[in-house]
N, C-alpha and C positions, 0 to 999 in steps of 0.2 A: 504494500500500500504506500504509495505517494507521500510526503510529506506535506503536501498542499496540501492534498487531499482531505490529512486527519486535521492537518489545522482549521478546514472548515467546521471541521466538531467543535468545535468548540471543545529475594531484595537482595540490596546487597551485601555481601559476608563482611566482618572486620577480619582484618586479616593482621595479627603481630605484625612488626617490621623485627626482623631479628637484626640485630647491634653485637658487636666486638667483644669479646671478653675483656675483663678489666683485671688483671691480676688473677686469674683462673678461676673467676666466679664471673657466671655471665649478664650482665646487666641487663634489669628488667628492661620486657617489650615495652615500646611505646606506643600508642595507638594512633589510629589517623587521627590528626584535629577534626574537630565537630563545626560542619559546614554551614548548621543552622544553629543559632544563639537555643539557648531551651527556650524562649518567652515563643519564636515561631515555631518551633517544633510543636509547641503543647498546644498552641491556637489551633494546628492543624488541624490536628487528632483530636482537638475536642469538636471542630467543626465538622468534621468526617461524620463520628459520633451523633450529634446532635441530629444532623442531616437524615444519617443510616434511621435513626429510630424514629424522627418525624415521617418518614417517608415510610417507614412497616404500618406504623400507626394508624396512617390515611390509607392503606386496604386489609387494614386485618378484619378480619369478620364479614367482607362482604359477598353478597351472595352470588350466584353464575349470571340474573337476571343486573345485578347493581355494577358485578365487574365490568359486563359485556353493555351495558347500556350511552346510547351514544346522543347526548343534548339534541344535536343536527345531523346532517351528511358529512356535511367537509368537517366536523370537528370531530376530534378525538375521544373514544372511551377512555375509562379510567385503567380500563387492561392494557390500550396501545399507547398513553402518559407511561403507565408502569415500563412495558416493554423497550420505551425509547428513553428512560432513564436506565435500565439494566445494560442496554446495548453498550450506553454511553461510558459506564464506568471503567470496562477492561479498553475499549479505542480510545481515554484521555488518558488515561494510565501509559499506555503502550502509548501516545505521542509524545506523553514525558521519558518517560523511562530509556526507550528505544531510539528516539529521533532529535527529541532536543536536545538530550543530553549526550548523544554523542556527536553531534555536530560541534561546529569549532563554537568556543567560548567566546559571547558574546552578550554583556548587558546592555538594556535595554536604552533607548536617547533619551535623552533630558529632556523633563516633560512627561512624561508614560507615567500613568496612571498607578497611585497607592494601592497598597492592599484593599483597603477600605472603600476604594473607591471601584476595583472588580469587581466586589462582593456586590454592591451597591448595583452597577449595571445590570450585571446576567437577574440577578432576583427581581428587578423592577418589570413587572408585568405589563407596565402602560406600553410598549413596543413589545408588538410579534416579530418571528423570524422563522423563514421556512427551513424545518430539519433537512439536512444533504439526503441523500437519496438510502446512504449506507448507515442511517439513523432513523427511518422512517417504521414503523410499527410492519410487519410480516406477518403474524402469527406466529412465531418461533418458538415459543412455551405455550404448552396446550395447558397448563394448570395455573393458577398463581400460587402455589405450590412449590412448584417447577421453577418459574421466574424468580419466586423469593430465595431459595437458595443458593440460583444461581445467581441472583445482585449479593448475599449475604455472602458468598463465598471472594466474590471478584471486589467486596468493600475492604474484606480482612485484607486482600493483597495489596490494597493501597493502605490502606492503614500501616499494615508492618513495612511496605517502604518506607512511611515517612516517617517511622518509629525508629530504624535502622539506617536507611542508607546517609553515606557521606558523600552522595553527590554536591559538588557545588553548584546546590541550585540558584542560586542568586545573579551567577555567573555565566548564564546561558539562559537563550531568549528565543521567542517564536513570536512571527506574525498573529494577529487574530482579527476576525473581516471587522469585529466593533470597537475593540479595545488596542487596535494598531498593533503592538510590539509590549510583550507583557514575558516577565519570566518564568522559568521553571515553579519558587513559589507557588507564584500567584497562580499559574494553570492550576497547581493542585487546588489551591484555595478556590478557582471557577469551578474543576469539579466538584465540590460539596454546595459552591452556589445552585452550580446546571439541579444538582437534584432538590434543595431547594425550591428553586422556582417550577419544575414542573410537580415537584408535592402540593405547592401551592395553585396549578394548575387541576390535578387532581379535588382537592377542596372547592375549587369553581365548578366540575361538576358533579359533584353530591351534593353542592346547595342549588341545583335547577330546581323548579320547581314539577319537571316530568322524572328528576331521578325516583327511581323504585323504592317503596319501603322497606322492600323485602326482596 
C-alpha cells in the first residue's frame, strides 16, 4: 500500500546496548533514551483508553434490528460507523509504524498544528469528509462480536507501541489532506480522535428519532 494512499486515512523490543568491561566486571547495560517525555507517553495511552471504552460502550447491548439500522440511504448504520473505525485502527497504526517512521527524519514546518489542536479538528463534527475507498464499510465482520475483538485486539497493538516503542516520534512527519504536515505523535493522538469522532457519530444515530427500541 502506497504511502499517499494510507495518509489519506487519516512493538518495538528494548534491546541492552552491551559496553566494555571495566576492570573485569562488566558495566551495567544502558538502555535506549526515552523518545517520549512520560507527560506524552501517559496522555497517549490514557486517550487510546478513554476512546477504546467510549466507543464498546456506544454498541454494547444493541440489538441485530438497532446495529443494522440505517437513519437514510446515503448514511451510515451504526455497524458500518463500527466497521470503518475497526478498519481504521490497524491502516493508522501501520502508517505510523511502517511508513512514517521509517522514512527519512523529518519535523514538521513552523506553524503545524498543536496536539491540542489535532485533537480539536478530527473530533469536530460540524465538517464531513468522505472515507477513501479502503475505509469504506464492506461487510467484513458478520457479528459485532467478531468486529469487537477484532478492534479490541488491533487497540492493545497500539496501545503496547506506544507503551514500549523508542521511536522518535517527534522527529518524523506525514502529510495529512486537513491538518497539512503533523507528526508521528500527533497521528497516534488522530487515531484515538478518528475513533472519537465516529463514536460520536454512532451516538447521532441512536438519538434518531426512527432508531429501534429494541
Amino acid at each position: 500500500m502506497r504511502q499517499s494512499s494510507l495518509a489519506a486515512v487519516l512493538v518495538c523490543c528494548l534491546t541492552a546496548i552491551a559496553l566494555p568491561t571495566w576492570g573485569g566486571v562488566a558495566a551495567a547495560p544502558v538502555p535506549p533514551a526515552d523518545t517520549l517525555n512520560a507527560r506524552e507517553r501517559e496522555a497517549a495511552v490514557k486517550y487510546l483508553e478513554e476512546t477504546r471504552q467510549t466507543f464498546l460502550r456506544s454498541i454494547e447491548g444493541l440489538s441485530e434490528t438497532q446495529w443494522n439500522y440505517k437513519p437514510a440511504p446515503e448514511r451510515w448504520s451504526v455497524a458500518e460507523v463500527a466497521e470503518h473505525i475497526a478498519l481504521s485502527e490497524s491502516l493508522i497504526l501501520q502508517l505510523i509504524s511502517d511508513r512514517i517512521m521509517k522514512g527519512p527524519a523529518a519535523k514538521p514546518p513552523a506553524g503545524a498544528p498543536a496536539d491540542e489542536a489535532v485533537v480539536k479538528a478530527i473530533t469536530d463534527r460540524s465538517g464531513k469528509f468522505q472515507a477513501p475507498e479502503m475505509l469504506k464499510p464492506i461487510g467484513k465482520w458478520a457479528t459485532r462480536e467478531a468486529l469487537t475483538k477484532d478492534f479490541e485486539e488491533a487497540r492493545a497493538r497500539t496501545l503496547a507501541y506506544v507503551r514500549e516503542t523508542q521511536d522518535d516520534l517527534r522527529a518524523h512527519s506525514a502529510p495529512h489532506p486537513v491538518l497539512k504536515t503533523i507528526d508521528a505523535y500527533q497521528w497516534l493522538l488522530l487515531l484515538s480522535a478518528h475513533t472519537a469522532r465516529h463514536t460520536a457519530q454512532i451516538e447521532e444515530v441512536k438519538a434518531e428519532p426512527g432508531f429501534p427500541k429494541k
